[in-house]
Biopython code that builds the backbone (N, CA, C, O; Angstrom):
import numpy as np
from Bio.PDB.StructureBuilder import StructureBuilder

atoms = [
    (1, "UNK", "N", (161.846, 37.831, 143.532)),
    (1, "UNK", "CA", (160.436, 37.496, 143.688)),
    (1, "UNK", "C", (159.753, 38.686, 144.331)),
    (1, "UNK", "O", (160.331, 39.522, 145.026)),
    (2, "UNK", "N", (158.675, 38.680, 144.078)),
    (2, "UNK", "CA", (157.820, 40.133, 144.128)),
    (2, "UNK", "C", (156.866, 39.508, 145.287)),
    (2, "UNK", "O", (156.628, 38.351, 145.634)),
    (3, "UNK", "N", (156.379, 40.915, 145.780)),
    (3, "UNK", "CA", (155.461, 40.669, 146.814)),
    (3, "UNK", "C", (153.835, 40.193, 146.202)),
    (3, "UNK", "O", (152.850, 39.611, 146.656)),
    (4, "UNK", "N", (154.223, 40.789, 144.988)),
    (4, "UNK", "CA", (152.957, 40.743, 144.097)),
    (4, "UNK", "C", (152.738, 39.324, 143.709)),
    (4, "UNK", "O", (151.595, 39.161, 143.283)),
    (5, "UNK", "N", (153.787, 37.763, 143.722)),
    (5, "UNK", "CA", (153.302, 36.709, 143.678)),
    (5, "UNK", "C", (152.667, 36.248, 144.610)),
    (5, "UNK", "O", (153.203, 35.592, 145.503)),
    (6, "UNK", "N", (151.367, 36.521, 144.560)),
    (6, "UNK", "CA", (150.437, 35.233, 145.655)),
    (6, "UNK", "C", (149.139, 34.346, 145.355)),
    (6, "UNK", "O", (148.766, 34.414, 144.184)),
    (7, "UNK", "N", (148.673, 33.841, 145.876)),
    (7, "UNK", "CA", (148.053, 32.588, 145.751)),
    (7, "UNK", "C", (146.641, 33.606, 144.918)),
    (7, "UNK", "O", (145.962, 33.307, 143.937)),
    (8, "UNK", "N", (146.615, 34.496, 145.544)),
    (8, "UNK", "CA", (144.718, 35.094, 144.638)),
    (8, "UNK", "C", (145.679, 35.234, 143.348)),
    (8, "UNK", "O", (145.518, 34.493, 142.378)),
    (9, "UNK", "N", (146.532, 36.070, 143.380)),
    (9, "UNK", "CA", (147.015, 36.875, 142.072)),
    (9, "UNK", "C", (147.073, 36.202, 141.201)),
    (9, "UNK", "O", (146.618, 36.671, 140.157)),
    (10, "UNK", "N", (147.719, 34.601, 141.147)),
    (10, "UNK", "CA", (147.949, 34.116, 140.281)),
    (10, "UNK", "C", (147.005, 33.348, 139.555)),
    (10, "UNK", "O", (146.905, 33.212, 138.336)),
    (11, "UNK", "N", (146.195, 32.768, 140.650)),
    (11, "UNK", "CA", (144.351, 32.015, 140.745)),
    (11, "UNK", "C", (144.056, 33.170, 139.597)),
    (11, "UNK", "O", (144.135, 32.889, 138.401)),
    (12, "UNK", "N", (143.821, 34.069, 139.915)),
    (12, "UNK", "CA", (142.821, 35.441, 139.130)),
    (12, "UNK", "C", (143.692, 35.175, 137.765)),
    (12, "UNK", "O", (143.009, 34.720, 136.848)),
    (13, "UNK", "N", (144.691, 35.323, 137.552)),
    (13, "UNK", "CA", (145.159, 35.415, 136.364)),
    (13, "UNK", "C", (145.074, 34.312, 135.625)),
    (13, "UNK", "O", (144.900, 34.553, 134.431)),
    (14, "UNK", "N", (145.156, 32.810, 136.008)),
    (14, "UNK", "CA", (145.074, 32.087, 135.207)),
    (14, "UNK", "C", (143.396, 31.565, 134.655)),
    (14, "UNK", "O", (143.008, 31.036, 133.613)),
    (15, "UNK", "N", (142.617, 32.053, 136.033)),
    (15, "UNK", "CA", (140.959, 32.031, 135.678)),
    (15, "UNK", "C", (140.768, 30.731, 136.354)),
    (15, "UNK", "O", (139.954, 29.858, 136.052)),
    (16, "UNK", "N", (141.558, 30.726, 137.230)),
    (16, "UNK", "CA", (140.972, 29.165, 138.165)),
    (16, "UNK", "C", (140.395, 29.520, 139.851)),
    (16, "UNK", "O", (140.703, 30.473, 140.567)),
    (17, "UNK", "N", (139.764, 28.740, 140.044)),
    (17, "UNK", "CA", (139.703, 28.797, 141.738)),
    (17, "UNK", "C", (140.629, 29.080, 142.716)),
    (17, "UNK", "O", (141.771, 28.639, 142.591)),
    (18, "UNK", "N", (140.332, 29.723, 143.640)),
    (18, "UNK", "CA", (141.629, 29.495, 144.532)),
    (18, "UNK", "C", (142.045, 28.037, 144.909)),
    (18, "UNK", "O", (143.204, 27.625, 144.943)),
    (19, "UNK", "N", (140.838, 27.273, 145.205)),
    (19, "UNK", "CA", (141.067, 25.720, 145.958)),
    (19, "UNK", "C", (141.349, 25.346, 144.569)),
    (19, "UNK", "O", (142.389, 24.692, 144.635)),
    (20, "UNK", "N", (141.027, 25.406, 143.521)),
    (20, "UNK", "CA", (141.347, 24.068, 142.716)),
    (20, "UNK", "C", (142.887, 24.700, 142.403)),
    (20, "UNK", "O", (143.792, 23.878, 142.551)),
    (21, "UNK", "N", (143.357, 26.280, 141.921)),
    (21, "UNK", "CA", (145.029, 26.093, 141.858)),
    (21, "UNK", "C", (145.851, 25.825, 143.012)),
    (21, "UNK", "O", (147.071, 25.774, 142.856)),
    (22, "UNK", "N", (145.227, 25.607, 144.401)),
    (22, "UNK", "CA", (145.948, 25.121, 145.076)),
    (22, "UNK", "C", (145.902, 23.843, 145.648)),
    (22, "UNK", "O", (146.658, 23.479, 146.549)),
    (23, "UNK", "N", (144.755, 22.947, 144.980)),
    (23, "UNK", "CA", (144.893, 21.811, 144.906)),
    (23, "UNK", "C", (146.183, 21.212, 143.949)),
    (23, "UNK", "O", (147.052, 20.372, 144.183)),
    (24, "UNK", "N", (145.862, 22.106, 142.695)),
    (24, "UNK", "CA", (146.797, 21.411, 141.613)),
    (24, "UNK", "C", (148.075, 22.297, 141.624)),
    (24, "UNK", "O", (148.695, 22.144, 140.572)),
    (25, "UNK", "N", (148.676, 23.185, 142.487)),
    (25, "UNK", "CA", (149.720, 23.412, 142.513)),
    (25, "UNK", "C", (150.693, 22.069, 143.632)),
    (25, "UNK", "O", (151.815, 21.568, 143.569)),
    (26, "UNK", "N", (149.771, 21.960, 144.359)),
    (26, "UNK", "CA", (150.388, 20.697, 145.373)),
    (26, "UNK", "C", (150.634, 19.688, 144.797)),
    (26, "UNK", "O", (151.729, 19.138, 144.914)),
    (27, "UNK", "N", (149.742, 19.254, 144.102)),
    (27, "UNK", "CA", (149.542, 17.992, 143.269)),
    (27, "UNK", "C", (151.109, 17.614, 142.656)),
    (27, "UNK", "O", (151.845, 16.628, 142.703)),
    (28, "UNK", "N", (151.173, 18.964, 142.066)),
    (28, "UNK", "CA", (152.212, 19.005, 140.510)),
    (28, "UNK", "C", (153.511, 19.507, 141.764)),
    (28, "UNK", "O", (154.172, 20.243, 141.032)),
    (29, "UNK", "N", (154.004, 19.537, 142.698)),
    (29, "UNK", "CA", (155.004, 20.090, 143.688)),
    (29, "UNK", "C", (155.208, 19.262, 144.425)),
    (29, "UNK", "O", (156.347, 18.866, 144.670)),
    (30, "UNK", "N", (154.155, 18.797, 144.958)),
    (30, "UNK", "CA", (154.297, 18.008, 146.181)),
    (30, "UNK", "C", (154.478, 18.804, 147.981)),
    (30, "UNK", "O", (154.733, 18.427, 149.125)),
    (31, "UNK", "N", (154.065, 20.410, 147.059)),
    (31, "UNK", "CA", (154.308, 20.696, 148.545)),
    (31, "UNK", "C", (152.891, 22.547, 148.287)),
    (31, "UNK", "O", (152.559, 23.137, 147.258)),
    (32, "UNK", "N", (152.619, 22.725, 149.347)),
    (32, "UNK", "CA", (151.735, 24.066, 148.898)),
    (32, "UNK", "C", (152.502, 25.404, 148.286)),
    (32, "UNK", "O", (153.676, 25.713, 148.083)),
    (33, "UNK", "N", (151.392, 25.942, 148.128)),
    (33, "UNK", "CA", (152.320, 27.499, 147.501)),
    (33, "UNK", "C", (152.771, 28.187, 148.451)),
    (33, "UNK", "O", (153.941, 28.330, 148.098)),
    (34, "UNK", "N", (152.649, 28.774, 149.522)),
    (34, "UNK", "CA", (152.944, 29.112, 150.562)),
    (34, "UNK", "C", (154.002, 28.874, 150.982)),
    (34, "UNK", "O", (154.659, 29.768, 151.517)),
    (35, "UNK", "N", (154.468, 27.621, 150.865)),
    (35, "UNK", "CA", (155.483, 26.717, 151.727)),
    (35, "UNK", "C", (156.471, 26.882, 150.112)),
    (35, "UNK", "O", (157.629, 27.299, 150.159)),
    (36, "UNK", "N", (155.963, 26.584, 149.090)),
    (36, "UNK", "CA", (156.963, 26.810, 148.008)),
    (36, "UNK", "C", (157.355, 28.214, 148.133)),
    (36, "UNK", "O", (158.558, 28.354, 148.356)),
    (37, "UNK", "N", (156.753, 29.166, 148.061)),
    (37, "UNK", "CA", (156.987, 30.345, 147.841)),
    (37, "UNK", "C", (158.062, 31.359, 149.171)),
    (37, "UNK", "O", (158.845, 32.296, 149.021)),
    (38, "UNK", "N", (157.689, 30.749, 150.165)),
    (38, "UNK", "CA", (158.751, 31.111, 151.504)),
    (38, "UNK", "C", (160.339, 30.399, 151.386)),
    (38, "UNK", "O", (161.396, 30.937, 151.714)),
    (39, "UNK", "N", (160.116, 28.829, 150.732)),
    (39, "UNK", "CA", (161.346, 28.639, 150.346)),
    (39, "UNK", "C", (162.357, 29.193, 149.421)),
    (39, "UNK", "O", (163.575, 29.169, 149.599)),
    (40, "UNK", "N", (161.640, 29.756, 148.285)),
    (40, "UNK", "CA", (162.270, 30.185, 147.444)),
    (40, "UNK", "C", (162.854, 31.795, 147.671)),
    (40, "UNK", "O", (163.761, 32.420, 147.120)),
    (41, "UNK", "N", (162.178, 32.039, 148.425)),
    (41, "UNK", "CA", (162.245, 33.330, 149.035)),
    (41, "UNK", "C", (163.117, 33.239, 150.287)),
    (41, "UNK", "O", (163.325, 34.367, 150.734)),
    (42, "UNK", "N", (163.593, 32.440, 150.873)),
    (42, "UNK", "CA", (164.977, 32.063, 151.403)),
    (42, "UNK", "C", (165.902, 31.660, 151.129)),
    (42, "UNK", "O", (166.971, 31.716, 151.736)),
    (43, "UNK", "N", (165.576, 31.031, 149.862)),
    (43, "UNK", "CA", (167.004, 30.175, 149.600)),
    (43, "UNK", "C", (167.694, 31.752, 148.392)),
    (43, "UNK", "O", (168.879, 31.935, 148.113)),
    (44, "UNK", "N", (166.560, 32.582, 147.944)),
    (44, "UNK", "CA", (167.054, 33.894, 147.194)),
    (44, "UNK", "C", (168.024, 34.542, 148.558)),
    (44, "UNK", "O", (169.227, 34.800, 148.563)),
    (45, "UNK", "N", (167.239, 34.654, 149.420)),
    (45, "UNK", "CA", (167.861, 35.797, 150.436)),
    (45, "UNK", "C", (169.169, 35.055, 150.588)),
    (45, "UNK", "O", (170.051, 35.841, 150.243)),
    (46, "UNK", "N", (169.705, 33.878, 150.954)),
    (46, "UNK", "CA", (170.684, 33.623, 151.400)),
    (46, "UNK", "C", (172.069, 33.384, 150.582)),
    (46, "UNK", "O", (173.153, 32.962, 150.984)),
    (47, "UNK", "N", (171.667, 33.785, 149.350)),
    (47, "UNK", "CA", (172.421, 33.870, 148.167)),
    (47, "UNK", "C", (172.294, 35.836, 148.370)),
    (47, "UNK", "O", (172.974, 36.455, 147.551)),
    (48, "UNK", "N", (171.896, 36.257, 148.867)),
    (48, "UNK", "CA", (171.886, 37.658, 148.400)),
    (48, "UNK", "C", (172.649, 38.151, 149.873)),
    (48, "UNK", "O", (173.250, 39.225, 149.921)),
    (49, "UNK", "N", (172.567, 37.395, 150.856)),
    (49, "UNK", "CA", (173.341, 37.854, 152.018)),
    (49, "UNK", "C", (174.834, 37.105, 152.137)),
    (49, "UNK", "O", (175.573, 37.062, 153.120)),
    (50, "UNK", "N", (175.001, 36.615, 151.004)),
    (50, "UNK", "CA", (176.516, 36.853, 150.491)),
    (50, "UNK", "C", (177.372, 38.044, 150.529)),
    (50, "UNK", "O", (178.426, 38.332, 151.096)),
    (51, "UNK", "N", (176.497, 38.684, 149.668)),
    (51, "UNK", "CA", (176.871, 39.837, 149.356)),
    (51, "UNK", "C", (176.778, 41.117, 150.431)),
    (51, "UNK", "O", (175.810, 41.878, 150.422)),
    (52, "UNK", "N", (178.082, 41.285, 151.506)),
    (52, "UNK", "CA", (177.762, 42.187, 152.394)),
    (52, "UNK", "C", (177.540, 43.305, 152.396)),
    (52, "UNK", "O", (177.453, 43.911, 153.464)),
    (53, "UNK", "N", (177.333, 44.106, 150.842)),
    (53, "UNK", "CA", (177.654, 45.226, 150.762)),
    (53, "UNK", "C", (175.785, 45.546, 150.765)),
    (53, "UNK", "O", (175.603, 46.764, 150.742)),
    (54, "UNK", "N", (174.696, 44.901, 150.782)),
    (54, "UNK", "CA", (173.218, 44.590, 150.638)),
    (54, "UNK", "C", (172.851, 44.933, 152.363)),
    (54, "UNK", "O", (173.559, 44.303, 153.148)),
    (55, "UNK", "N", (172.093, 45.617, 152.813)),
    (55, "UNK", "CA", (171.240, 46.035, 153.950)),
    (55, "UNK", "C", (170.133, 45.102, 153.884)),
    (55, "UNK", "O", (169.494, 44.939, 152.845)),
    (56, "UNK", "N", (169.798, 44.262, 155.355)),
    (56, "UNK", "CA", (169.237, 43.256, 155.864)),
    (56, "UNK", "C", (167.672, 43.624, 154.669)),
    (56, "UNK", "O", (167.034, 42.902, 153.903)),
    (57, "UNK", "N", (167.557, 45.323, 155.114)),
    (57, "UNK", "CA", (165.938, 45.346, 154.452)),
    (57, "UNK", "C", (165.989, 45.795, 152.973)),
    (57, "UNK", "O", (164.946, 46.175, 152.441)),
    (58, "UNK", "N", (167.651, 45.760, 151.990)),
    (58, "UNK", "CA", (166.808, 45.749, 151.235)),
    (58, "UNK", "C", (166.933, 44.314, 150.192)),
    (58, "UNK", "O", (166.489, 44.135, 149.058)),
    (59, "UNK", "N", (167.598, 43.554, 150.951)),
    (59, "UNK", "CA", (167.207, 41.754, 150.737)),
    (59, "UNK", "C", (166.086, 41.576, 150.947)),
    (59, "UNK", "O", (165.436, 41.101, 150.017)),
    (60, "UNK", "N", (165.299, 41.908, 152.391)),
    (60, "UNK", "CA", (164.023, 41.924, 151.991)),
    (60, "UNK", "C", (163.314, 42.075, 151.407)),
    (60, "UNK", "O", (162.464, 41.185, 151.387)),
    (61, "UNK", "N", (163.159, 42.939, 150.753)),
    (61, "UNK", "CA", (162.568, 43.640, 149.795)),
    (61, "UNK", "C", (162.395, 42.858, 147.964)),
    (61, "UNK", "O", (161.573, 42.539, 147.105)),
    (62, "UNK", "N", (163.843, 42.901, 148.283)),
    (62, "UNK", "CA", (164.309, 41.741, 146.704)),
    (62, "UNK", "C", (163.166, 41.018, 146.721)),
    (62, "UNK", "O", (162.137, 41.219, 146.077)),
    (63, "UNK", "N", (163.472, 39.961, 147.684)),
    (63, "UNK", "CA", (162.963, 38.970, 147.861)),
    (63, "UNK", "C", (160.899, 38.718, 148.145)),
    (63, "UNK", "O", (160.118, 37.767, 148.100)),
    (64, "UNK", "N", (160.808, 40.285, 148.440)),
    (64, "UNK", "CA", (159.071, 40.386, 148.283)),
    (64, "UNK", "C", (158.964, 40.644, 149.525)),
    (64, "UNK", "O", (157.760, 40.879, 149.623)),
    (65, "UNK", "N", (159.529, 40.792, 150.826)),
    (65, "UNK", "CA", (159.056, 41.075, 152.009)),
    (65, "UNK", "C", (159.315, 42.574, 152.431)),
    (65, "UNK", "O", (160.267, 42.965, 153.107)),
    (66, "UNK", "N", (158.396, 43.265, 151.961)),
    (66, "UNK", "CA", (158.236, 44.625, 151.698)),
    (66, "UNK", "C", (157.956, 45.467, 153.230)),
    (66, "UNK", "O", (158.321, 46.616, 153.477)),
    (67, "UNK", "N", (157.290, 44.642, 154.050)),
    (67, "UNK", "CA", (156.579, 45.398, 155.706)),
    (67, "UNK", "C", (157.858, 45.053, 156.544)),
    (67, "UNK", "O", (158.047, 43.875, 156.845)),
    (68, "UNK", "N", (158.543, 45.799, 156.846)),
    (68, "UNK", "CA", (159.411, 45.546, 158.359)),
    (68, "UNK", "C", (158.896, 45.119, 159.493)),
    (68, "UNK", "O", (159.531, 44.735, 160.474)),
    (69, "UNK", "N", (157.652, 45.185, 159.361)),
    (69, "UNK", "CA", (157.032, 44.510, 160.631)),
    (69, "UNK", "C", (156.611, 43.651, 160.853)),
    (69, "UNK", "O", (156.390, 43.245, 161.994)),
    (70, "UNK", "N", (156.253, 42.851, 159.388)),
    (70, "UNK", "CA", (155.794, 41.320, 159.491)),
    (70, "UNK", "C", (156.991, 40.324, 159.373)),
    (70, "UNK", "O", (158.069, 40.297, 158.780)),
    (71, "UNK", "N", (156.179, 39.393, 160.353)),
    (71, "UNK", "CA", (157.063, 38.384, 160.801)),
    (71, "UNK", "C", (157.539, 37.343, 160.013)),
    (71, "UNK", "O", (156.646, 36.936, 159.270)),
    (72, "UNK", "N", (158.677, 36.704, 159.867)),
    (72, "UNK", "CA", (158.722, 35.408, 158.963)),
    (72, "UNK", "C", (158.948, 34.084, 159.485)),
    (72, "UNK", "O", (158.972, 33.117, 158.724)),
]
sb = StructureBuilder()
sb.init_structure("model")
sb.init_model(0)
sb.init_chain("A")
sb.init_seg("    ")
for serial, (resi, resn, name, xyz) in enumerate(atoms, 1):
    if name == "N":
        sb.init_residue(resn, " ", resi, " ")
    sb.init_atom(name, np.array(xyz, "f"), 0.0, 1.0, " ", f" {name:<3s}", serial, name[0])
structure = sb.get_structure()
């Protein structure tokens, strides 16, 4: 997952609102994008920190968390 999936990017691309695709991403999930998108982006990392031969940052990275300095 890319850093490049987020809530404008995808709004802009499909030609919807921000509030209404994140009304109807909840709707159809049951949970927000945000909160979907951090999960999936953990449950990747922890399948990728299997693999010990992978450096903490560049799982990060895989996974879209590109700034060493922001927090998760």
């Amino acid at each position: 997952m890319s850093e490049d999936v987020s809530l404008v990017r995808i709004s802009d691309h499909l030609q919807f609102s921000l509030n209404y695709f994140s009304q109807l991403f909840k709707q159809e999930t049951g949970e927000t994008f945000i909160s979907y998108t951090t999960t999936q982006r953990f449950e990747r990392s922890k399948e990728l920190l299997r693999d010990n031969r992978l450096k903490i940052s560049e799982i990060a990275n895989q996974v879209g968390y590109t700034d060493g300095s922001a927090s998760c």
